[in-house]
PDB file with SEQRES, HELIX, SHEET and CRYST1 records, atoms N, CA, C and O in Angstrom:
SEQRES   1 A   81  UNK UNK UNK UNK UNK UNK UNK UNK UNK UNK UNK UNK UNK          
SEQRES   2 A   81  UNK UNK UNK UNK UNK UNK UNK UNK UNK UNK UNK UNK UNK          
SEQRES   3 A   81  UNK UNK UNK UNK UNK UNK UNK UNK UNK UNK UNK UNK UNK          
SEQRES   4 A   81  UNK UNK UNK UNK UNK UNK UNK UNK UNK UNK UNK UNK UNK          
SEQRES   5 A   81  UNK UNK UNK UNK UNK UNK UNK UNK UNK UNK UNK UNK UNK          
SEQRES   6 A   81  UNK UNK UNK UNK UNK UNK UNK UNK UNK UNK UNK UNK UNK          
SEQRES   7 A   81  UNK UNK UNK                                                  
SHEET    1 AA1 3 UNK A   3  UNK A   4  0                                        
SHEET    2 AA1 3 UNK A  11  UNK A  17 -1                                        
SHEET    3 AA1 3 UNK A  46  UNK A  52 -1                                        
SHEET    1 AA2 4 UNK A  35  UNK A  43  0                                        
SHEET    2 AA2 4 UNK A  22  UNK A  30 -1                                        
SHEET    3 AA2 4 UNK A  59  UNK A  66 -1                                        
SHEET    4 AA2 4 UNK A  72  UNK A  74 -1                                        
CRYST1    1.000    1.000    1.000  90.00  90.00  90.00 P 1           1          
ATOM      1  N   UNK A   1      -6.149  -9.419  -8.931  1.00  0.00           N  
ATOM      2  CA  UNK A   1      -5.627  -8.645  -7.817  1.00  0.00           C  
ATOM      3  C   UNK A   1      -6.657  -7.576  -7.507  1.00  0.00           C  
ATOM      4  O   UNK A   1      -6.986  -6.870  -8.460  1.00  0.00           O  
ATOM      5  N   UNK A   2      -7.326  -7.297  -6.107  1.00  0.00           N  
ATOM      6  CA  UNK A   2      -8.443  -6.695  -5.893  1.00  0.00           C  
ATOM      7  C   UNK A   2      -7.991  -5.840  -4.722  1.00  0.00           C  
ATOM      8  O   UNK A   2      -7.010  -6.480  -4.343  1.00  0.00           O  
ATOM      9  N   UNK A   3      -8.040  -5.342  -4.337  1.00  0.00           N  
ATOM     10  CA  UNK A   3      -7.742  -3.543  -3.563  1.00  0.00           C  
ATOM     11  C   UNK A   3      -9.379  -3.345  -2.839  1.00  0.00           C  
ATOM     12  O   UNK A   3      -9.995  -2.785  -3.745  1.00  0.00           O  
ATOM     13  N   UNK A   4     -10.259  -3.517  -1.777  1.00  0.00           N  
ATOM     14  CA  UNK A   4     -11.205  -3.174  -1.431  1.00  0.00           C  
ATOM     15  C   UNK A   4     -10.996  -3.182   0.081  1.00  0.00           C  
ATOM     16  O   UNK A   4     -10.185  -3.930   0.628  1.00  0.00           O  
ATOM     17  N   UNK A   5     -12.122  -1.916   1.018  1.00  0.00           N  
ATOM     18  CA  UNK A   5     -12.704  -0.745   0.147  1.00  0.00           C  
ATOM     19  C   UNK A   5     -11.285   0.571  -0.359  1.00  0.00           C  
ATOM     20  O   UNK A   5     -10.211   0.539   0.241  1.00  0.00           O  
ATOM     21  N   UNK A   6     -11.514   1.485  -1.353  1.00  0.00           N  
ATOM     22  CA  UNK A   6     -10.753   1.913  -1.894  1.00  0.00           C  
ATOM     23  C   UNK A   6     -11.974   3.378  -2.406  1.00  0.00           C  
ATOM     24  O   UNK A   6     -12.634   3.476  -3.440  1.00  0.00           O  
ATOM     25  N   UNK A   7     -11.895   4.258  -1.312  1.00  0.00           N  
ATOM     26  CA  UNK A   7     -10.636   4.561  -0.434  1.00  0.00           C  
ATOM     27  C   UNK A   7     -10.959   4.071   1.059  1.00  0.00           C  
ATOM     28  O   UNK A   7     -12.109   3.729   1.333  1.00  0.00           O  
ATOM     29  N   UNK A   8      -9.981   4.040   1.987  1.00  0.00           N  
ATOM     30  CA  UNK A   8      -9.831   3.658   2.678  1.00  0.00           C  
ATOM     31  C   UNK A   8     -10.124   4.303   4.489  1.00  0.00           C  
ATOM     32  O   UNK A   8      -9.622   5.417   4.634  1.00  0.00           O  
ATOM     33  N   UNK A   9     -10.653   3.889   5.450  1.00  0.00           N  
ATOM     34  CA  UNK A   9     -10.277   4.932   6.175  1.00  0.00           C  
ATOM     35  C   UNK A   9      -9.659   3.744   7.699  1.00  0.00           C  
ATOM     36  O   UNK A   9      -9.092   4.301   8.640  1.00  0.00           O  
ATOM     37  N   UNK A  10      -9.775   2.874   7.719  1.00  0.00           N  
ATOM     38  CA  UNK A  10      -9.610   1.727   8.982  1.00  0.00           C  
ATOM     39  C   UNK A  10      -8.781   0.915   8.469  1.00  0.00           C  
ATOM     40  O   UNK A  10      -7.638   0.741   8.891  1.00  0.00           O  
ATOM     41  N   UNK A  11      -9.406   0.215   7.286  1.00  0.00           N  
ATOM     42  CA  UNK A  11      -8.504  -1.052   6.977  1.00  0.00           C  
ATOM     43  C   UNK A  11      -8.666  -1.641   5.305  1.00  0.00           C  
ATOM     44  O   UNK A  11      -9.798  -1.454   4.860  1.00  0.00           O  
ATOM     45  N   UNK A  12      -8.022  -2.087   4.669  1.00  0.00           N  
ATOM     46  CA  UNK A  12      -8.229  -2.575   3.607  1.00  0.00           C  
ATOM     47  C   UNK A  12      -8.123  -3.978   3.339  1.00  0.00           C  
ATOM     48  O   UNK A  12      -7.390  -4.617   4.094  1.00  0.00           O  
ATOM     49  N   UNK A  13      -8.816  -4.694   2.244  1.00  0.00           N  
ATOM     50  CA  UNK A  13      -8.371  -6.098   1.968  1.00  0.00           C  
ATOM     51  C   UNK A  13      -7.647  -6.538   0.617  1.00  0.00           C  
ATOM     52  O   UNK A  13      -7.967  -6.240  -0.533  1.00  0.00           O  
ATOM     53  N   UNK A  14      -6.821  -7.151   0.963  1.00  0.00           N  
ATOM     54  CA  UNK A  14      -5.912  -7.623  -0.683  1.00  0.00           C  
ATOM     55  C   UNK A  14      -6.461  -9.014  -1.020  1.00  0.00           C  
ATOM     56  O   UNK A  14      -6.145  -9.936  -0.268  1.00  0.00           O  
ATOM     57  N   UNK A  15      -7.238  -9.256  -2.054  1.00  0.00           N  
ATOM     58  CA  UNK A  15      -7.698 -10.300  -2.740  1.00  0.00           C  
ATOM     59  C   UNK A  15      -7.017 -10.952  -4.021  1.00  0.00           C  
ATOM     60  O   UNK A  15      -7.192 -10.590  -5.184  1.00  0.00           O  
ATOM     61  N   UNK A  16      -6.296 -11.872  -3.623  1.00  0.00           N  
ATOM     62  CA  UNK A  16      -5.381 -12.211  -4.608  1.00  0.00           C  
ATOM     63  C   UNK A  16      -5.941 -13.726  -5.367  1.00  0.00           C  
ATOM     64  O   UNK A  16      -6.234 -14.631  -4.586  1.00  0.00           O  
ATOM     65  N   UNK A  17      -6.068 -13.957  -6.687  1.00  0.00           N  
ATOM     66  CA  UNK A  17      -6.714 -14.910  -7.428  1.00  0.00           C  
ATOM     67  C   UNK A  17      -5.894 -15.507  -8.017  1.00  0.00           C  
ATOM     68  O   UNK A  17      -6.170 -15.340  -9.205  1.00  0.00           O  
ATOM     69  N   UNK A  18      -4.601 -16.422  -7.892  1.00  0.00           N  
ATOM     70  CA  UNK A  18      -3.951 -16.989  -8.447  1.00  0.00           C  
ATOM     71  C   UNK A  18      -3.896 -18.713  -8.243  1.00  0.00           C  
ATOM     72  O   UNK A  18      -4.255 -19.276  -7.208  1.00  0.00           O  
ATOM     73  N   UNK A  19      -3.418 -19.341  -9.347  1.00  0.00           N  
ATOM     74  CA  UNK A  19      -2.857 -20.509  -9.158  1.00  0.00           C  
ATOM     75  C   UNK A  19      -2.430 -21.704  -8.412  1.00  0.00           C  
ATOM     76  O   UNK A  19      -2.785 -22.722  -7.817  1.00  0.00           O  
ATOM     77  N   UNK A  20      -1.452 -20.964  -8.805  1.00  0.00           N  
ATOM     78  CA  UNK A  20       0.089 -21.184  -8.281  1.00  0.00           C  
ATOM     79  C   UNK A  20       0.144 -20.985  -6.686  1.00  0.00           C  
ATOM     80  O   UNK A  20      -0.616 -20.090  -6.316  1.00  0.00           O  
ATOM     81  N   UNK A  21       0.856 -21.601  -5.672  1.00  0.00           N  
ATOM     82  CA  UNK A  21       0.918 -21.601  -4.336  1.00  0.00           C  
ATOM     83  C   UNK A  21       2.793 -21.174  -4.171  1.00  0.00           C  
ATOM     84  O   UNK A  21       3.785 -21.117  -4.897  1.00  0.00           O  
ATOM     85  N   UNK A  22       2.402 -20.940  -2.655  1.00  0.00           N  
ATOM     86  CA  UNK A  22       4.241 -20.213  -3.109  1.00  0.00           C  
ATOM     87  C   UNK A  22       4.022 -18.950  -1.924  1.00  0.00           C  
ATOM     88  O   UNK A  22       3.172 -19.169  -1.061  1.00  0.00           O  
ATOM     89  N   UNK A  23       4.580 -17.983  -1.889  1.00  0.00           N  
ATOM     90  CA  UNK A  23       4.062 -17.109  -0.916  1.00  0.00           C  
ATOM     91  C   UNK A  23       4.048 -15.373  -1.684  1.00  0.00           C  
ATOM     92  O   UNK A  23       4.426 -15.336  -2.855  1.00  0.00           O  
ATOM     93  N   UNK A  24       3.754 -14.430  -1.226  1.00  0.00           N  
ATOM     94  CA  UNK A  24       3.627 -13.193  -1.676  1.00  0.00           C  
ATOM     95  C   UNK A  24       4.314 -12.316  -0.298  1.00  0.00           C  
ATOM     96  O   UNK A  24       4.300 -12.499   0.919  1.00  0.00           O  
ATOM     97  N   UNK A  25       5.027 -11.068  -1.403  1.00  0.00           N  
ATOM     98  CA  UNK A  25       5.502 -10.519  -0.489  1.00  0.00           C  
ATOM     99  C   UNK A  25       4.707  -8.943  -0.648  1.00  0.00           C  
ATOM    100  O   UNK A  25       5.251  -8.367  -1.590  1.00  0.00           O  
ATOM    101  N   UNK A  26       3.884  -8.290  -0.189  1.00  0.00           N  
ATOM    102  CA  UNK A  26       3.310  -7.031   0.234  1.00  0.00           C  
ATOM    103  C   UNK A  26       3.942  -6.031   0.557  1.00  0.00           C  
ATOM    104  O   UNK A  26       4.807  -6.074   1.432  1.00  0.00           O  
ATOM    105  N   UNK A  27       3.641  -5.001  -0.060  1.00  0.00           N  
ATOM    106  CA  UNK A  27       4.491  -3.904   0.281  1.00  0.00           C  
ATOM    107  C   UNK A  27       4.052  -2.564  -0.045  1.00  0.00           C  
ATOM    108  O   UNK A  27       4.031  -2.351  -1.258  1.00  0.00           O  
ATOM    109  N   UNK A  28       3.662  -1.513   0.758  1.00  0.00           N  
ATOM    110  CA  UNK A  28       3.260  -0.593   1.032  1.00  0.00           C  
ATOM    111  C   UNK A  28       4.263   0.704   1.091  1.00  0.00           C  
ATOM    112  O   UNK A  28       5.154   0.862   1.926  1.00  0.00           O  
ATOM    113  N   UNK A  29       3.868   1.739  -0.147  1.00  0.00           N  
ATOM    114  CA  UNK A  29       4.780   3.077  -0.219  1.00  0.00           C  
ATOM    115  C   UNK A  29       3.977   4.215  -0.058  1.00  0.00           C  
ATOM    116  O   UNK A  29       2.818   3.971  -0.394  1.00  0.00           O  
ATOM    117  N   UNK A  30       4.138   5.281   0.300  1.00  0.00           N  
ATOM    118  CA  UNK A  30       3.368   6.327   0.517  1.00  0.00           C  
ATOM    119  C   UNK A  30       3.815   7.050  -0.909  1.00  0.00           C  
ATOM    120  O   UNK A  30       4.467   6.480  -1.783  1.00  0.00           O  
ATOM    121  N   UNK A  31       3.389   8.265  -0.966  1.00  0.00           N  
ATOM    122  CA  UNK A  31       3.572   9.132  -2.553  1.00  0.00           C  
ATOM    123  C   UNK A  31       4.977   9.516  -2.740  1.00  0.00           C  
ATOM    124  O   UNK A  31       5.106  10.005  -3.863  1.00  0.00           O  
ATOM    125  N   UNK A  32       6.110   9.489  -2.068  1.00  0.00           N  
ATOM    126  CA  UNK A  32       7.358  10.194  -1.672  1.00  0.00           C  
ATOM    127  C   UNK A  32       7.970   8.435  -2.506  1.00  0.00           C  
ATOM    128  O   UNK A  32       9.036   8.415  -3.121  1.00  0.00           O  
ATOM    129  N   UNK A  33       7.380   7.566  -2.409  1.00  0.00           N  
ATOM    130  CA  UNK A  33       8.203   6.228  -2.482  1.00  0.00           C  
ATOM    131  C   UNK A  33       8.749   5.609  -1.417  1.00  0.00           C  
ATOM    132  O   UNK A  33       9.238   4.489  -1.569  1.00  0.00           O  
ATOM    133  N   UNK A  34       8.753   6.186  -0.278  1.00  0.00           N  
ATOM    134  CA  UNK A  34       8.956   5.461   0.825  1.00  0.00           C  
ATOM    135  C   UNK A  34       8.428   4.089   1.344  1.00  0.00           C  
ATOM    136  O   UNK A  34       7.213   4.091   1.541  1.00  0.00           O  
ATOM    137  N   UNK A  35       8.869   3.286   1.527  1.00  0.00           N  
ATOM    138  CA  UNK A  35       7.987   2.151   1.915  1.00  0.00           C  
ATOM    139  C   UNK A  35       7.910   2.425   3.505  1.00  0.00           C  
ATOM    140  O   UNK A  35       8.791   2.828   4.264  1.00  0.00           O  
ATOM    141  N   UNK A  36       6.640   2.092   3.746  1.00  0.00           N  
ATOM    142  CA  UNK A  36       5.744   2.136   4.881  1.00  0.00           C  
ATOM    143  C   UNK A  36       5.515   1.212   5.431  1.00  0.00           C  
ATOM    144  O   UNK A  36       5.232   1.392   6.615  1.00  0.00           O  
ATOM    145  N   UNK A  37       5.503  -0.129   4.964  1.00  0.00           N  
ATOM    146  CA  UNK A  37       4.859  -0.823   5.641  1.00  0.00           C  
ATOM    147  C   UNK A  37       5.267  -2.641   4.557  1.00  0.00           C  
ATOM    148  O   UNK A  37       4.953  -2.807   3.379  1.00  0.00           O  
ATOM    149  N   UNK A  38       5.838  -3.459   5.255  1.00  0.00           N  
ATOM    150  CA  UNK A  38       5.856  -4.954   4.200  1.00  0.00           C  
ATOM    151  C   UNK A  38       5.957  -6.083   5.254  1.00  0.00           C  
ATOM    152  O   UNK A  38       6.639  -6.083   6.279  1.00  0.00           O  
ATOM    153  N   UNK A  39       4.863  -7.357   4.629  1.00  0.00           N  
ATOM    154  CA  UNK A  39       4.660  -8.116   5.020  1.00  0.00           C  
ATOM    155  C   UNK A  39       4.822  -9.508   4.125  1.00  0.00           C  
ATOM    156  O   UNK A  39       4.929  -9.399   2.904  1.00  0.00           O  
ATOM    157  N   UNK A  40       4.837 -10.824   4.755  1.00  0.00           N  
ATOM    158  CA  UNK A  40       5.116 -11.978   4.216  1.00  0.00           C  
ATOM    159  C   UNK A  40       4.106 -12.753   4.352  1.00  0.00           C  
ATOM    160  O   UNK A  40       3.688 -13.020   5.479  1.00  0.00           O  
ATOM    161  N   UNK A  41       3.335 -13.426   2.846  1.00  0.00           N  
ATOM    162  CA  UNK A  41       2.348 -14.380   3.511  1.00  0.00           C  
ATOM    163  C   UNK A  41       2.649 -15.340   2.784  1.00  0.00           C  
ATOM    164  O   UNK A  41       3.418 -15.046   1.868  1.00  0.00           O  
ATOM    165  N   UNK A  42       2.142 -17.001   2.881  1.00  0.00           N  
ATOM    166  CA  UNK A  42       2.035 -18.096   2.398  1.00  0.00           C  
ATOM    167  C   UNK A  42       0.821 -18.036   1.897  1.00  0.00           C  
ATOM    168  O   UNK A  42      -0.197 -17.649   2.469  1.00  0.00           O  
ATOM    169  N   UNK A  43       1.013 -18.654   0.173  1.00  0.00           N  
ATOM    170  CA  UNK A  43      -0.345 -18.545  -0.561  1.00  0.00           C  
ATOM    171  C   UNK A  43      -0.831 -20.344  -0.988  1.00  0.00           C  
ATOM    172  O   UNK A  43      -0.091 -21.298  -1.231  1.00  0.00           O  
ATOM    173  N   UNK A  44      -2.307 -20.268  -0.945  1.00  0.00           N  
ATOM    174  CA  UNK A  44      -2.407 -21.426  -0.943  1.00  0.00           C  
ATOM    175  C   UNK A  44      -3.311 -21.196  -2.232  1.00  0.00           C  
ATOM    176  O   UNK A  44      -2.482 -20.903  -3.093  1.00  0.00           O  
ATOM    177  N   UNK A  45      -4.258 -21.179  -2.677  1.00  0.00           N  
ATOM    178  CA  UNK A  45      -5.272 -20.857  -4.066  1.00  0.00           C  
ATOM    179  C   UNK A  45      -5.592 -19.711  -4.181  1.00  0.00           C  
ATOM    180  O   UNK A  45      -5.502 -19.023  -5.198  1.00  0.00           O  
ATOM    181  N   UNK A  46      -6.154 -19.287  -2.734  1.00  0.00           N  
ATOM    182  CA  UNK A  46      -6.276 -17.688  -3.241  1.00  0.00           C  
ATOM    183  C   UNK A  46      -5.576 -16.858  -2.007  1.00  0.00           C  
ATOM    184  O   UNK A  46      -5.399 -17.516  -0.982  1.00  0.00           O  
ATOM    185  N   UNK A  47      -5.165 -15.499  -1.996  1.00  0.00           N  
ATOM    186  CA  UNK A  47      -4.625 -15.171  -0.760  1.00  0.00           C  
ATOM    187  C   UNK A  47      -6.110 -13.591  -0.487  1.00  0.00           C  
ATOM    188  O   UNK A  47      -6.667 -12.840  -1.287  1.00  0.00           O  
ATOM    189  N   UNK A  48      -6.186 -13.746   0.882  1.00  0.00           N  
ATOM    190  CA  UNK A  48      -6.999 -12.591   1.113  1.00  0.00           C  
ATOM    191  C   UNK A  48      -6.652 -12.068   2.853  1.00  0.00           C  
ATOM    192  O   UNK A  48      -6.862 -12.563   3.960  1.00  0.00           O  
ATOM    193  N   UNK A  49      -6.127 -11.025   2.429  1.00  0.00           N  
ATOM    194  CA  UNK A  49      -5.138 -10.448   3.718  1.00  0.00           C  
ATOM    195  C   UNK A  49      -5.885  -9.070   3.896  1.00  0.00           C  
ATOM    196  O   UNK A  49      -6.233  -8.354   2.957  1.00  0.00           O  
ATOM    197  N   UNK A  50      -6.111  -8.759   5.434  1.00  0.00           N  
ATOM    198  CA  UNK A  50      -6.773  -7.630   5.552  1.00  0.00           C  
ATOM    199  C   UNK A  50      -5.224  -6.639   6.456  1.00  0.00           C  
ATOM    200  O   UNK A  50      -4.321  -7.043   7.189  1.00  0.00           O  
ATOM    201  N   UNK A  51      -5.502  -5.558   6.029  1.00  0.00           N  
ATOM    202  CA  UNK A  51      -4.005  -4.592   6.198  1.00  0.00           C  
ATOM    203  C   UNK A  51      -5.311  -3.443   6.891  1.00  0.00           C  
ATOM    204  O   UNK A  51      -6.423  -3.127   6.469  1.00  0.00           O  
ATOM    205  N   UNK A  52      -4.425  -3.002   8.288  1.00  0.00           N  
ATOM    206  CA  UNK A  52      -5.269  -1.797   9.365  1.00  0.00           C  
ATOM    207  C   UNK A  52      -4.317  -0.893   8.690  1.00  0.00           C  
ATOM    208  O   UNK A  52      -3.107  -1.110   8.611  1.00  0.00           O  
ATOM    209  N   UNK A  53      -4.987   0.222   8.167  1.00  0.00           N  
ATOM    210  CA  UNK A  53      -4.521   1.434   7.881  1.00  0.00           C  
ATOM    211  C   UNK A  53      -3.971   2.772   9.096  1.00  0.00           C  
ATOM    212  O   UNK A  53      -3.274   3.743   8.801  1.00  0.00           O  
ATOM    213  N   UNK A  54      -4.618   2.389  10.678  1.00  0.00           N  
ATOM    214  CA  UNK A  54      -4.612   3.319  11.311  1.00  0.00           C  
ATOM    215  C   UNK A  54      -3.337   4.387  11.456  1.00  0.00           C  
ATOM    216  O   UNK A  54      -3.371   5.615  11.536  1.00  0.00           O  
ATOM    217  N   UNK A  55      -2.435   3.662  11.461  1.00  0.00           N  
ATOM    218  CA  UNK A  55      -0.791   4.340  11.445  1.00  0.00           C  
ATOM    219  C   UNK A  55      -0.297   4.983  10.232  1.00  0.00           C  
ATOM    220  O   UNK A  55       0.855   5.371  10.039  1.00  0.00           O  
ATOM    221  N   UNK A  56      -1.316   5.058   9.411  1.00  0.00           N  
ATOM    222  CA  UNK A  56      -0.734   5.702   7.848  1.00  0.00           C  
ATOM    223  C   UNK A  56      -1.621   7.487   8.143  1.00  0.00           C  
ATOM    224  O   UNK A  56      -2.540   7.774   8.910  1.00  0.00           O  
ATOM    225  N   UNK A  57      -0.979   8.200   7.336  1.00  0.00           N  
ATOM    226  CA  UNK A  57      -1.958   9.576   7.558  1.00  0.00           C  
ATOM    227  C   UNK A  57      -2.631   9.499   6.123  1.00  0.00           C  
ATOM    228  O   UNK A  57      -2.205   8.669   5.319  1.00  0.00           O  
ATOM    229  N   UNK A  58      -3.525  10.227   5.836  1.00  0.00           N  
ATOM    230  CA  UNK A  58      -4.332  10.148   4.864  1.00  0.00           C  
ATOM    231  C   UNK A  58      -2.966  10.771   3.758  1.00  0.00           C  
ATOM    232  O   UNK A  58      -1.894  11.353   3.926  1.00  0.00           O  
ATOM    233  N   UNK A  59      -3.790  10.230   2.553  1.00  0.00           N  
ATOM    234  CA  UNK A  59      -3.133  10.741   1.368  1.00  0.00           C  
ATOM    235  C   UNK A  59      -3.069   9.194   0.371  1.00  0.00           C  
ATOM    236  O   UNK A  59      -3.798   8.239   0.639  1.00  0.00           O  
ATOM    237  N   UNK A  60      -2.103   9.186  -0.744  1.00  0.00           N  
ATOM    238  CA  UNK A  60      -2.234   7.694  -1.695  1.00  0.00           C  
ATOM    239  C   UNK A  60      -1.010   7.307  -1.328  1.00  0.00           C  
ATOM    240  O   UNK A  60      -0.038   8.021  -1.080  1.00  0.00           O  
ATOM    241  N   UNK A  61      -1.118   5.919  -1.298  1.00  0.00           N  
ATOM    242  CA  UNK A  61       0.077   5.057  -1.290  1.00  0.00           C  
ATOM    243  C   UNK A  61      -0.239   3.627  -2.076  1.00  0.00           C  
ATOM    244  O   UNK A  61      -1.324   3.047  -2.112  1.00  0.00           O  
ATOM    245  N   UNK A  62       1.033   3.213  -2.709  1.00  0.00           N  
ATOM    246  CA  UNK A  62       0.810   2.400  -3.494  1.00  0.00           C  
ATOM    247  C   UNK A  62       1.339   0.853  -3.202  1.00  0.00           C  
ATOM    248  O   UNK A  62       2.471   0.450  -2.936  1.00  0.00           O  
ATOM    249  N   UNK A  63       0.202   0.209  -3.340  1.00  0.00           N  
ATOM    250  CA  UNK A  63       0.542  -1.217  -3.040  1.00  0.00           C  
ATOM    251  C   UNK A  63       1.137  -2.204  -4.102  1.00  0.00           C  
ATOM    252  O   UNK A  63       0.713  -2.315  -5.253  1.00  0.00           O  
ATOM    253  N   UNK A  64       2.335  -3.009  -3.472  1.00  0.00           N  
ATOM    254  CA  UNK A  64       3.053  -3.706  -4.418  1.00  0.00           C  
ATOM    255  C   UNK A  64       2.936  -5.366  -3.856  1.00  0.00           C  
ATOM    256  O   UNK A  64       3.351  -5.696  -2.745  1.00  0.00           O  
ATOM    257  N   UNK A  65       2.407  -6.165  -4.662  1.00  0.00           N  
ATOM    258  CA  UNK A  65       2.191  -7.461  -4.186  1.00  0.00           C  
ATOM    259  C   UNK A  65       3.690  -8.199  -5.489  1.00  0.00           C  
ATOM    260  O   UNK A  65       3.858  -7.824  -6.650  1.00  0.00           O  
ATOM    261  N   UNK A  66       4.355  -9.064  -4.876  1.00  0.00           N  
ATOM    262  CA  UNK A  66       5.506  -9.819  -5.462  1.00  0.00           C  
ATOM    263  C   UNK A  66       5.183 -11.512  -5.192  1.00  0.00           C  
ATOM    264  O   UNK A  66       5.416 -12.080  -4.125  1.00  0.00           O  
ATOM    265  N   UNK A  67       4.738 -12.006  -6.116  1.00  0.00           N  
ATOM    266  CA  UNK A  67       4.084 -13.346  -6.250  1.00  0.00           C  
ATOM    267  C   UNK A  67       5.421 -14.047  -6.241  1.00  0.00           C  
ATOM    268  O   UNK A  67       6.331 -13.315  -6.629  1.00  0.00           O  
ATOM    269  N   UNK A  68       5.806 -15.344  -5.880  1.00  0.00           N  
ATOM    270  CA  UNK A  68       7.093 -16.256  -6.174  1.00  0.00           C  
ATOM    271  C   UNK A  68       8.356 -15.358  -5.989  1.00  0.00           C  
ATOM    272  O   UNK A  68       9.388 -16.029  -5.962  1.00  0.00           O  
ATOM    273  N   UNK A  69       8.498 -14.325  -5.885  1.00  0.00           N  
ATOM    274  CA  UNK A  69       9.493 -13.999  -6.688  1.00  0.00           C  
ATOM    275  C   UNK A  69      10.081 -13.109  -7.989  1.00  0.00           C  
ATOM    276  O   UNK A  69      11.157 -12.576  -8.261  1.00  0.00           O  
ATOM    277  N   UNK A  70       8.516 -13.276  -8.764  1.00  0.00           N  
ATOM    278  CA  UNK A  70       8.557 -13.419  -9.857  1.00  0.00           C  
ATOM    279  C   UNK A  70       7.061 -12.470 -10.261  1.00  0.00           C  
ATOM    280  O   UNK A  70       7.327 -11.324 -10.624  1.00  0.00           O  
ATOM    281  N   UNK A  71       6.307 -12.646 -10.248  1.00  0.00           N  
ATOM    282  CA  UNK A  71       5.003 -11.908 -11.054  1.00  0.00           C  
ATOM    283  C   UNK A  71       4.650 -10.504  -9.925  1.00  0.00           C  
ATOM    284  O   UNK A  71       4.113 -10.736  -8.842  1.00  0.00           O  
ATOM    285  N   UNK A  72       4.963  -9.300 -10.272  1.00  0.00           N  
ATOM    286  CA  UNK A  72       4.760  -8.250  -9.592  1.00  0.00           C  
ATOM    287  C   UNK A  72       3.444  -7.517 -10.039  1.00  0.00           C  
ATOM    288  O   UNK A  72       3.171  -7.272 -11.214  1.00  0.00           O  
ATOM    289  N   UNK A  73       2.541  -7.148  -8.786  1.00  0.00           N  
ATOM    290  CA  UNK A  73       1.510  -5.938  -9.224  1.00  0.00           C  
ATOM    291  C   UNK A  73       1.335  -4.883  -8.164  1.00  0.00           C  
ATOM    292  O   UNK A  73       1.591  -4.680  -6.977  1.00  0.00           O  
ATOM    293  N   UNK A  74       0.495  -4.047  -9.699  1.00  0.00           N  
ATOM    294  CA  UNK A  74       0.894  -2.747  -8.005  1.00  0.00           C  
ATOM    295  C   UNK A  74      -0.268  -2.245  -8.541  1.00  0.00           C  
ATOM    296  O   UNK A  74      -0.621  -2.368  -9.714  1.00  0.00           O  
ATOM    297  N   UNK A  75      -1.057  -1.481  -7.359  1.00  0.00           N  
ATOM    298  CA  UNK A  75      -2.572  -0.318  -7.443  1.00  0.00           C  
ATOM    299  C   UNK A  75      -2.018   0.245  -6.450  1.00  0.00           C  
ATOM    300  O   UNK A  75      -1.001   0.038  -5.787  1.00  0.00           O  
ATOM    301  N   UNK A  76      -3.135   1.252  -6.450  1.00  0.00           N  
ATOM    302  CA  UNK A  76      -2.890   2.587  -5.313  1.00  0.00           C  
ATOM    303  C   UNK A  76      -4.465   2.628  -4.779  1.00  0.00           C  
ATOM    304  O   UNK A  76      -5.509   2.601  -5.431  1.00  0.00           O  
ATOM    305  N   UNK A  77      -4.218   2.709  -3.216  1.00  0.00           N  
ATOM    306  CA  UNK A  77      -5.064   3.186  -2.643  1.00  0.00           C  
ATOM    307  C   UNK A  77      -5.313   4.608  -2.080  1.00  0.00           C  
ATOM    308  O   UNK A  77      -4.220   5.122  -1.841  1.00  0.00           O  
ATOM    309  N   UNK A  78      -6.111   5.249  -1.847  1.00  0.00           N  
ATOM    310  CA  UNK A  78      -6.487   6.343  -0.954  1.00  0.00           C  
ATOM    311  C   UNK A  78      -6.571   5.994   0.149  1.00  0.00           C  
ATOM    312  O   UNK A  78      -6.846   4.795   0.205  1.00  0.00           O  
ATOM    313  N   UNK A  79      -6.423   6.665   1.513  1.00  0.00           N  
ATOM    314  CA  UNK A  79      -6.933   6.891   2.654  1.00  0.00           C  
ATOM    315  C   UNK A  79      -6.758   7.950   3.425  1.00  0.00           C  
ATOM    316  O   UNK A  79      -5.802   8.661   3.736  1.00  0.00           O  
ATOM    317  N   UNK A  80      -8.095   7.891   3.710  1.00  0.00           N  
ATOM    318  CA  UNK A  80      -8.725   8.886   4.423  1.00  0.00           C  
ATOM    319  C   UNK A  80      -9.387   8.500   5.919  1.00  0.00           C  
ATOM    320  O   UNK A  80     -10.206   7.609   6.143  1.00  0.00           O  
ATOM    321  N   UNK A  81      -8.700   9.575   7.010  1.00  0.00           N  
ATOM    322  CA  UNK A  81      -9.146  10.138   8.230  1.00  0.00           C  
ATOM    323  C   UNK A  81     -10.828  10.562   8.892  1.00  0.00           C  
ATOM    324  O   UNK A  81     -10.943  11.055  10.014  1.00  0.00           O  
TER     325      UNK A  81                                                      
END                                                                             
């Protein structure tokens, strides 16, 4: 699971290295825990999704990727203005 560039100021990319096919669910919280922002993709070998930051204000928010169902990860990005 790869987070680049980090920190952020336009857009980021989620690089996902798995298996297994199936879909992922994305999900974006700011520092409060609020979710900000979630999306649905279909995964085929690897998933690599680019996310525009412009509508977020600077500060960290933490990204939660949910594989199947089932295998959860989370990093935090920065972004900056």
């Amino acid at each position: 699971f790869l987070v680049y560039p980090n920190p952020v100021s336009k857009s980021f990319a989620i690089k996902i290295n798995d298996e297994s096919e199936g879909n992922a669910v994305v999900t974006i919280f700011n520092s409060a825990g609020t979710k900000v922002m979630e999306f649905h993709v279909d995964l085929n070998d690897e998933l690599l999704k680019e996310i525009p930051v412009n509508n977020l204000n600077e500060g960290i928010y933490v990204v939660q990727v949910l594989l199947n169902h089932k295998d959860l990860y989370y990093t935090k990005i920065m972004v900056i203005k």
